[in-house]
N, C-alpha and C positions, 0 to 999 in steps of 0.2 A: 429577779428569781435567783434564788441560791442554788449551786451545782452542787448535784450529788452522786457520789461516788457510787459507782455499780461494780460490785463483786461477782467474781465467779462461783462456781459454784463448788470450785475446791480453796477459794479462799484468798486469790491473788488476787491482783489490782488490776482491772482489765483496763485501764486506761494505757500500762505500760507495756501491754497486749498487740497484737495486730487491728488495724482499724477496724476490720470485721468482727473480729471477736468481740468489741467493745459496740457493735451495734446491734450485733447478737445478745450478749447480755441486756441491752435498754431493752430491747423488742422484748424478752422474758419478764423484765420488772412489770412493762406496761401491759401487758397479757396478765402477771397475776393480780394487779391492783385492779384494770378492766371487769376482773373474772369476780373479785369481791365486791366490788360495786353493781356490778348487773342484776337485775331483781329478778330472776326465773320466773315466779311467779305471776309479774305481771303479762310477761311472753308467752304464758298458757291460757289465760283467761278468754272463754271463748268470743266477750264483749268488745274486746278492743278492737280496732279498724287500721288498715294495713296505713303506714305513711305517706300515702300518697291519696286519700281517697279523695279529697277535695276535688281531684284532678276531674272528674267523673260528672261531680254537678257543674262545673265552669266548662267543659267540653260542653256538657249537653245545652247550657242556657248560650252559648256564644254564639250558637246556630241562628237561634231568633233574632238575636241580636244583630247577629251583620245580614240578615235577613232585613230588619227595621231600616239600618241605617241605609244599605241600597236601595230599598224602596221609598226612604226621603229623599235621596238623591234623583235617583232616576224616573223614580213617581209621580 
């Protein structure tokens, strides 16, 4: 990866900066390249399903499941 220099916003070099000031300017770049990339759009759509929903069907079937397996055991 090639380093790249992150400017202030009055035009110094914030590497020759305080160390904060120069993670403060990264956190900025990465917020506005984050902010062009994200698709607002698909984050309205009332179709979508939250990231975790999987979570929901494998809770519910697990039940039976270690249900089966101790009633092979102990059955």
């Amino acid at each position: 990866m090639g380093q790249t220099t992150v400017r202030h916003l009055h035009g110094e070099d914030a590497s020759r900066s305080s160390p904060l000031e120069y993670w403060l300017a990264q956190e900025r770049m990465v917020n506005t390249i984050h902010d062009r990339l994200s698709d607002p759009v698909a984050e309205q759509e009332p179709g979508n399903m939250p990231g975790g929903w999987w979570l929901l069907p494998v809770m519910a079937l697990a039940i039976p499941t270690w249900g089966l397996i101790l009633w092979l055991i102990f059955g």
